[in-house]
PDB file of N, CA, C and O in Angstrom:
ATOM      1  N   UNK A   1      -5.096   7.415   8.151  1.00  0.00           N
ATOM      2  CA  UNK A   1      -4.111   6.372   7.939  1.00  0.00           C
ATOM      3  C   UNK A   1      -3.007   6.480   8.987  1.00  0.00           C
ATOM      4  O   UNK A   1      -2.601   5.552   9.688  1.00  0.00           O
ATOM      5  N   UNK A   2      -2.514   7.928   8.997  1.00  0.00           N
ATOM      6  CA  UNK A   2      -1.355   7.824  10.102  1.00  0.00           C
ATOM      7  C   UNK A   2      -2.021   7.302  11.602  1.00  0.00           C
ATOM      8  O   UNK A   2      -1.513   6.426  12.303  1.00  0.00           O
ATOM      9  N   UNK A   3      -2.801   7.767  11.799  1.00  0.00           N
ATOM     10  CA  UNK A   3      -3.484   7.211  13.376  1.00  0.00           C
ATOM     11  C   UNK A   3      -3.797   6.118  13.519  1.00  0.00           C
ATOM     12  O   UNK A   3      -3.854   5.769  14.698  1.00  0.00           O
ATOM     13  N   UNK A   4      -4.201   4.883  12.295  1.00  0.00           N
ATOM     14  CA  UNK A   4      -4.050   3.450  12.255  1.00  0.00           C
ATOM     15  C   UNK A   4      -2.963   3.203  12.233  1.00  0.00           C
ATOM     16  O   UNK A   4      -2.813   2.061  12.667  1.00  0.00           O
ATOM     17  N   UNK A   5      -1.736   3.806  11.861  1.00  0.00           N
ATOM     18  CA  UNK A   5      -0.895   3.442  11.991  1.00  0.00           C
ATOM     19  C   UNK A   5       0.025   3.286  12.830  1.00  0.00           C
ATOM     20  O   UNK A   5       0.905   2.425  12.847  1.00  0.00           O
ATOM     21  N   UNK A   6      -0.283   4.598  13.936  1.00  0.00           N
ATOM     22  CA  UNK A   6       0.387   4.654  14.893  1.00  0.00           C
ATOM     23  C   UNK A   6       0.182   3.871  16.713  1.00  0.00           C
ATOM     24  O   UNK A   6       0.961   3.621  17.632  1.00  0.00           O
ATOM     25  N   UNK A   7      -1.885   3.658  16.395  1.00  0.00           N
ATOM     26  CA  UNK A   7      -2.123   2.826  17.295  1.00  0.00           C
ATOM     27  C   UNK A   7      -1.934   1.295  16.805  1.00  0.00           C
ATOM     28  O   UNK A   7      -1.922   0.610  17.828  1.00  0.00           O
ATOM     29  N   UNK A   8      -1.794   0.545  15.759  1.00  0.00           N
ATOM     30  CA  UNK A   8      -1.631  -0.606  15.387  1.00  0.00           C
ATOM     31  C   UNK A   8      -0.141  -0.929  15.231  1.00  0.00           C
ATOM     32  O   UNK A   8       0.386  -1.985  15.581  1.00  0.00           O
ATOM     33  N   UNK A   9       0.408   0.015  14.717  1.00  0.00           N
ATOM     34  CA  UNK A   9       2.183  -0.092  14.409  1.00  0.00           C
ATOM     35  C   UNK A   9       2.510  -1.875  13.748  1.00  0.00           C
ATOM     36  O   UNK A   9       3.186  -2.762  14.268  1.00  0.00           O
ATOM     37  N   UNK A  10       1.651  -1.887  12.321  1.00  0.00           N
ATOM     38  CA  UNK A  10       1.893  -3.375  11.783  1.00  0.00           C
ATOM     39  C   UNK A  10       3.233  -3.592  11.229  1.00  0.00           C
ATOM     40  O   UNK A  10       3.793  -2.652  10.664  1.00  0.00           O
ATOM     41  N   UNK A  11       3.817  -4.763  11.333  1.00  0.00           N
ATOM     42  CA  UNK A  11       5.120  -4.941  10.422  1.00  0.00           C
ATOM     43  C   UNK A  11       4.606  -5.231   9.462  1.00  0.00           C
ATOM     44  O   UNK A  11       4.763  -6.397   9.825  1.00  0.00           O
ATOM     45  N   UNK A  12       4.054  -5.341   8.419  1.00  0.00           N
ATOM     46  CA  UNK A  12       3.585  -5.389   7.407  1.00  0.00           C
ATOM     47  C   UNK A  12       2.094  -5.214   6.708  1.00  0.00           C
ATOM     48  O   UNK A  12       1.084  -5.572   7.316  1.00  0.00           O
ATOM     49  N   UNK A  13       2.032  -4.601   5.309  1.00  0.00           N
ATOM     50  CA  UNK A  13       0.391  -4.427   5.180  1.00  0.00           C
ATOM     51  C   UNK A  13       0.043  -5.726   3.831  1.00  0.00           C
ATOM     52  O   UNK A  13       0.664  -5.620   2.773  1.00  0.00           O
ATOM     53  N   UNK A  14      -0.412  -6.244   3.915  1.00  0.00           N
ATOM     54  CA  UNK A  14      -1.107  -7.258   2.621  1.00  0.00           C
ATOM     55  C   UNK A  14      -2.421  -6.813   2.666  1.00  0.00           C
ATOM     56  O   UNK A  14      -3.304  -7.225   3.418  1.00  0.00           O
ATOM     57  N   UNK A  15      -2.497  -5.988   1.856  1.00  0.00           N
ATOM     58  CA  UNK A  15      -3.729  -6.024   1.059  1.00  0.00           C
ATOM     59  C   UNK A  15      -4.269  -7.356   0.017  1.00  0.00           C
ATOM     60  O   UNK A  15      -3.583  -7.917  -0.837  1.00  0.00           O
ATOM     61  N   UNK A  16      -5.718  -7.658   0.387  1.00  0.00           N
ATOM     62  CA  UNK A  16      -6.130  -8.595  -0.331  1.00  0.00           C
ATOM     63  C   UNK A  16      -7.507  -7.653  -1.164  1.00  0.00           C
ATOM     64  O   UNK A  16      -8.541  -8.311  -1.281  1.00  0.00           O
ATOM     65  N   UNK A  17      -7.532  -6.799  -1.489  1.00  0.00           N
ATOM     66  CA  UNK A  17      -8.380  -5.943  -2.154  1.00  0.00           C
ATOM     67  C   UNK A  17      -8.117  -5.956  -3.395  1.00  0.00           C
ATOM     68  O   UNK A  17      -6.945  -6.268  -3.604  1.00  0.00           O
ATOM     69  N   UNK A  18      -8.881  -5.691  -4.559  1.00  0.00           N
ATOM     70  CA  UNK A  18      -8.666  -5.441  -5.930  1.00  0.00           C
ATOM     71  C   UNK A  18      -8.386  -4.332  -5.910  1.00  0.00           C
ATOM     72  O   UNK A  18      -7.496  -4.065  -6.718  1.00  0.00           O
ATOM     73  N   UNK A  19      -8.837  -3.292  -5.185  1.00  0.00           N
ATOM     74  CA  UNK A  19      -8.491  -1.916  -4.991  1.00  0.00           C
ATOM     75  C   UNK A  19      -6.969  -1.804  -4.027  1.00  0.00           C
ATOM     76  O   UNK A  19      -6.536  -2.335  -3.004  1.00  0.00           O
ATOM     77  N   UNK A  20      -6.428  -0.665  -5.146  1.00  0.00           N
ATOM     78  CA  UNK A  20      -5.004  -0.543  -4.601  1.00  0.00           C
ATOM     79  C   UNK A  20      -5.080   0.723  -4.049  1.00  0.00           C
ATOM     80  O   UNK A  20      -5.276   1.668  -4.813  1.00  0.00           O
ATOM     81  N   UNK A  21      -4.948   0.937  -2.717  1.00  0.00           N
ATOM     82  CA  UNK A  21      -5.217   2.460  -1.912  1.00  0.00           C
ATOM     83  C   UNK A  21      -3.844   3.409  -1.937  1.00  0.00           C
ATOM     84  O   UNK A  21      -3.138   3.605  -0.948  1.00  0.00           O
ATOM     85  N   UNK A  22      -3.612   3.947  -3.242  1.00  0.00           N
ATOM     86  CA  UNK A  22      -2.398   4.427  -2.639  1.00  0.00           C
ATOM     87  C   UNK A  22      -1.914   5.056  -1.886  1.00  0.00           C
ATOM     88  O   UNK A  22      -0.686   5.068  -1.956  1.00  0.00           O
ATOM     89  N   UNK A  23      -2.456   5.768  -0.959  1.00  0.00           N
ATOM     90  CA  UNK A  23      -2.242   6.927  -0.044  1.00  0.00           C
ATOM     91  C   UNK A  23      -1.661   6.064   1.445  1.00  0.00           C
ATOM     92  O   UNK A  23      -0.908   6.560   2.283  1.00  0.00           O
ATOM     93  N   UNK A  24      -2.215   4.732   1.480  1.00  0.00           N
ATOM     94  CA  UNK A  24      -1.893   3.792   2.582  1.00  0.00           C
ATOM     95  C   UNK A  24      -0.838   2.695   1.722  1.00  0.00           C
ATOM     96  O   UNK A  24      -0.377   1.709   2.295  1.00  0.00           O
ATOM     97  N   UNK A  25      -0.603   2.936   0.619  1.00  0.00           N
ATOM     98  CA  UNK A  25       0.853   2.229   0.447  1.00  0.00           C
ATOM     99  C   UNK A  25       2.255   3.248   0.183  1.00  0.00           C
ATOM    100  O   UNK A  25       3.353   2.799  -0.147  1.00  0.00           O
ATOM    101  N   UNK A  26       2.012   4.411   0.361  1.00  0.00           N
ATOM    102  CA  UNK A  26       2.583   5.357   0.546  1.00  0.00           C
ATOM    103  C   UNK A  26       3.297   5.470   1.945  1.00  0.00           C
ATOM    104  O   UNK A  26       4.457   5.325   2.328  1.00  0.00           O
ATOM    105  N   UNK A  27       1.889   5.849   2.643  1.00  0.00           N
ATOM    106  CA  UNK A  27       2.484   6.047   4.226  1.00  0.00           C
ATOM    107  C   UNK A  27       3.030   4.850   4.509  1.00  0.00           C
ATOM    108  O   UNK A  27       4.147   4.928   5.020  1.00  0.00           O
ATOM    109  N   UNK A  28       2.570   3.691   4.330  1.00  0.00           N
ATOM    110  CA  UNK A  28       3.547   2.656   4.883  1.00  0.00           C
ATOM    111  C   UNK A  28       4.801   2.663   4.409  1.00  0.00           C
ATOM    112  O   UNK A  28       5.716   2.421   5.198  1.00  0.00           O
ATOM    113  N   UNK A  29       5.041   2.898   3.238  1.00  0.00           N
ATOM    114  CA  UNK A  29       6.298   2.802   2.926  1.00  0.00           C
ATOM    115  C   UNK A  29       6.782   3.599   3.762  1.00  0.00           C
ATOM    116  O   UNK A  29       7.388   3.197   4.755  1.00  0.00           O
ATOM    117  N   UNK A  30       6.578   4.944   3.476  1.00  0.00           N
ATOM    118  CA  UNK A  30       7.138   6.140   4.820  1.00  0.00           C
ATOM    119  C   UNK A  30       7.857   5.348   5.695  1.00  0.00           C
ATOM    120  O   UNK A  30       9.076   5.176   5.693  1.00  0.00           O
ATOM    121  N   UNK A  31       6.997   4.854   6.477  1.00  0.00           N
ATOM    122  CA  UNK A  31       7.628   4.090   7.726  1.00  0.00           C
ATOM    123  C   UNK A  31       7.826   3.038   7.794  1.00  0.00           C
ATOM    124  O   UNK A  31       7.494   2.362   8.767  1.00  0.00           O
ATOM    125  N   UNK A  32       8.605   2.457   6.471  1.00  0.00           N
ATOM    126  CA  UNK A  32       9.706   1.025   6.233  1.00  0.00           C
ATOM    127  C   UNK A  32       8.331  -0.121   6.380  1.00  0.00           C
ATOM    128  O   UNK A  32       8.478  -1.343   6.399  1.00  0.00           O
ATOM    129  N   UNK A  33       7.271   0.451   6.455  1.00  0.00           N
ATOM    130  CA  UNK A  33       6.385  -1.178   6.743  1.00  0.00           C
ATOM    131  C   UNK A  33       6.602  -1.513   5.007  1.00  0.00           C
ATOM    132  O   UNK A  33       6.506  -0.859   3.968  1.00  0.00           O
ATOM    133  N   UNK A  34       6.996  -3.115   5.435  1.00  0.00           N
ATOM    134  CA  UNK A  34       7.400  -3.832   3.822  1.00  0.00           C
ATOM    135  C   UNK A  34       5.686  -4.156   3.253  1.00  0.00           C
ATOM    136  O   UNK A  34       4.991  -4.618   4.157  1.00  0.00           O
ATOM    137  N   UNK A  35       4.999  -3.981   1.978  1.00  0.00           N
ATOM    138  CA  UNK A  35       3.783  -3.946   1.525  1.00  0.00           C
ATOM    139  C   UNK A  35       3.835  -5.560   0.499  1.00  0.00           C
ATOM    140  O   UNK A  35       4.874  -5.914  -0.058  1.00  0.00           O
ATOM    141  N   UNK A  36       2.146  -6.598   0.394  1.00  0.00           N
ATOM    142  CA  UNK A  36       1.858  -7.553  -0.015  1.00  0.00           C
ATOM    143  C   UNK A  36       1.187  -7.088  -0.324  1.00  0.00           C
ATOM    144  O   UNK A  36       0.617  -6.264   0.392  1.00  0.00           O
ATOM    145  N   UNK A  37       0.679  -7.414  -2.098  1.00  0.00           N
ATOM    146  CA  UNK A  37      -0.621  -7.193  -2.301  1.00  0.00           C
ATOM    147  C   UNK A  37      -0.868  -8.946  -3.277  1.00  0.00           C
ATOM    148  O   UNK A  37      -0.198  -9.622  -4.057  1.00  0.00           O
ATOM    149  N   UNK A  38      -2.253  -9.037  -2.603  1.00  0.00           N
ATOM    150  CA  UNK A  38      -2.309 -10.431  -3.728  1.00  0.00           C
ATOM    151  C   UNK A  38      -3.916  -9.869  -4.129  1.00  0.00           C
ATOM    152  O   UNK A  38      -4.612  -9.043  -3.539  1.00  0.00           O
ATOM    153  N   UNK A  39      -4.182 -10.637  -5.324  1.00  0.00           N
ATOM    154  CA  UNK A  39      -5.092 -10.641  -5.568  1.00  0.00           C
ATOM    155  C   UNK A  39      -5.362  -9.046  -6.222  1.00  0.00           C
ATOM    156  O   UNK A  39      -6.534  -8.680  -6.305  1.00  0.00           O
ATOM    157  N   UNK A  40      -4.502  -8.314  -6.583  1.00  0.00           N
ATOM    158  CA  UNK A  40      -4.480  -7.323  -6.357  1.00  0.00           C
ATOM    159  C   UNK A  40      -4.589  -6.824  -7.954  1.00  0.00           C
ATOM    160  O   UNK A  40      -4.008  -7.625  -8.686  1.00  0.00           O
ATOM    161  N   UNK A  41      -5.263  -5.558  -8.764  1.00  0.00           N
ATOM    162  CA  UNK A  41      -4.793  -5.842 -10.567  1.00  0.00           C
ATOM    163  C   UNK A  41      -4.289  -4.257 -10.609  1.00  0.00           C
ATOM    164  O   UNK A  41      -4.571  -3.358  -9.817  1.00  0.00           O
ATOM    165  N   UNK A  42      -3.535  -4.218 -11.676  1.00  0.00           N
ATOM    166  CA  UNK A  42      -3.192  -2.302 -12.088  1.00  0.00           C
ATOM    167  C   UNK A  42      -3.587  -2.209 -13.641  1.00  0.00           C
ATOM    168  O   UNK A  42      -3.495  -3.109 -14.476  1.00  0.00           O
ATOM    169  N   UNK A  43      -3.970  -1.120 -13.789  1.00  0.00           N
ATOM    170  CA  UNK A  43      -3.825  -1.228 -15.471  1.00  0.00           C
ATOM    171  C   UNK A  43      -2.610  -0.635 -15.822  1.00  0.00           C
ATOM    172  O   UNK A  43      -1.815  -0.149 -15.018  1.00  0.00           O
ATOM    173  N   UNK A  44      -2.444  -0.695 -17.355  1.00  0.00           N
ATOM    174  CA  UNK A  44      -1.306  -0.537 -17.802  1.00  0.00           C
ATOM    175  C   UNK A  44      -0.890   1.102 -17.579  1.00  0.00           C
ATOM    176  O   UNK A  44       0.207   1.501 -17.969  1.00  0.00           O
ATOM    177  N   UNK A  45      -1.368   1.550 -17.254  1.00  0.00           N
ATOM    178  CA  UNK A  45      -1.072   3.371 -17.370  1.00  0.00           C
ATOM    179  C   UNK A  45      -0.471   3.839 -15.597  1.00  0.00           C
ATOM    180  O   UNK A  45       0.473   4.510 -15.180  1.00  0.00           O
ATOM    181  N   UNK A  46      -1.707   2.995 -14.877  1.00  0.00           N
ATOM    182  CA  UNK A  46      -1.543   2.973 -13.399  1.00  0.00           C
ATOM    183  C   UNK A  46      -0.112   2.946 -13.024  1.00  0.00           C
ATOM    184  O   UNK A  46       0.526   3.719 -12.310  1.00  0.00           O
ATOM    185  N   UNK A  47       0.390   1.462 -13.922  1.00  0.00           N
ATOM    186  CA  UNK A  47       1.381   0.859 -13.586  1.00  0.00           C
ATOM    187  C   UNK A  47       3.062   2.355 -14.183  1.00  0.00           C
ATOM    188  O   UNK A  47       4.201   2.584 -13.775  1.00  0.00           O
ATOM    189  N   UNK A  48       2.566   2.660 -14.778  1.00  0.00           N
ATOM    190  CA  UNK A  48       3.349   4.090 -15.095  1.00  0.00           C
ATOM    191  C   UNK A  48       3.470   5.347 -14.874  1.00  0.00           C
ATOM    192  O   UNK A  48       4.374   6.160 -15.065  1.00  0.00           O
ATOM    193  N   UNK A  49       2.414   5.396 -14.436  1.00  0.00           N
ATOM    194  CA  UNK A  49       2.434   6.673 -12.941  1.00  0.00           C
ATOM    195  C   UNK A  49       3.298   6.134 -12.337  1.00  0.00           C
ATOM    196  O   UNK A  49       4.460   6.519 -12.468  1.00  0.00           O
ATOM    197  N   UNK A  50       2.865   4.762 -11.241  1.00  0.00           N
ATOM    198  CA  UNK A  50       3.627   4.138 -10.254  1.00  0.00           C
ATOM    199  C   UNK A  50       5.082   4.282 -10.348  1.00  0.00           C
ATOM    200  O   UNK A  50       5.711   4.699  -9.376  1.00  0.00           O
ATOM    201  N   UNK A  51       5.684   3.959 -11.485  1.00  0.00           N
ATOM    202  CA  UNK A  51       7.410   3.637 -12.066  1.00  0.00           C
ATOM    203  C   UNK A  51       7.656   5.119 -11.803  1.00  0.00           C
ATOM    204  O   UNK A  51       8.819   5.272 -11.431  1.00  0.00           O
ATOM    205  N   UNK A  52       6.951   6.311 -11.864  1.00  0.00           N
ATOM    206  CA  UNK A  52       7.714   7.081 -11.391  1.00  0.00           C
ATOM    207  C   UNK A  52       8.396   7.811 -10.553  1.00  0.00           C
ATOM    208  O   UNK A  52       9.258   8.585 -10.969  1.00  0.00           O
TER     209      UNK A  52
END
């Protein structure tokens, strides 16, 4: 992820996947890239890990 990241350097990631990768909405955040997801689902538990 960091090496896509560093040869692409995107201002932003939109994921259009049902799958939510967190390890690449992580690193982006790292480095201020602002994140889109559409199309995108969490379940309810997911979503509470996440909040923390």
């Amino acid at each position: 992820i960091g090496r896509f990241l560093n040869h692409w350097r995107p201002d932003i990631l939109i994921s259009l996947e049902s799958d939510i990768w967190p390890m690449m909405i992580c690193k982006t955040h790292q480095r201020g890239i602002p994140v889109m997801l559409a199309s995108a689902q969490m379940s309810e538990s997911s979503l509470r890990r996440w909040q923390r």
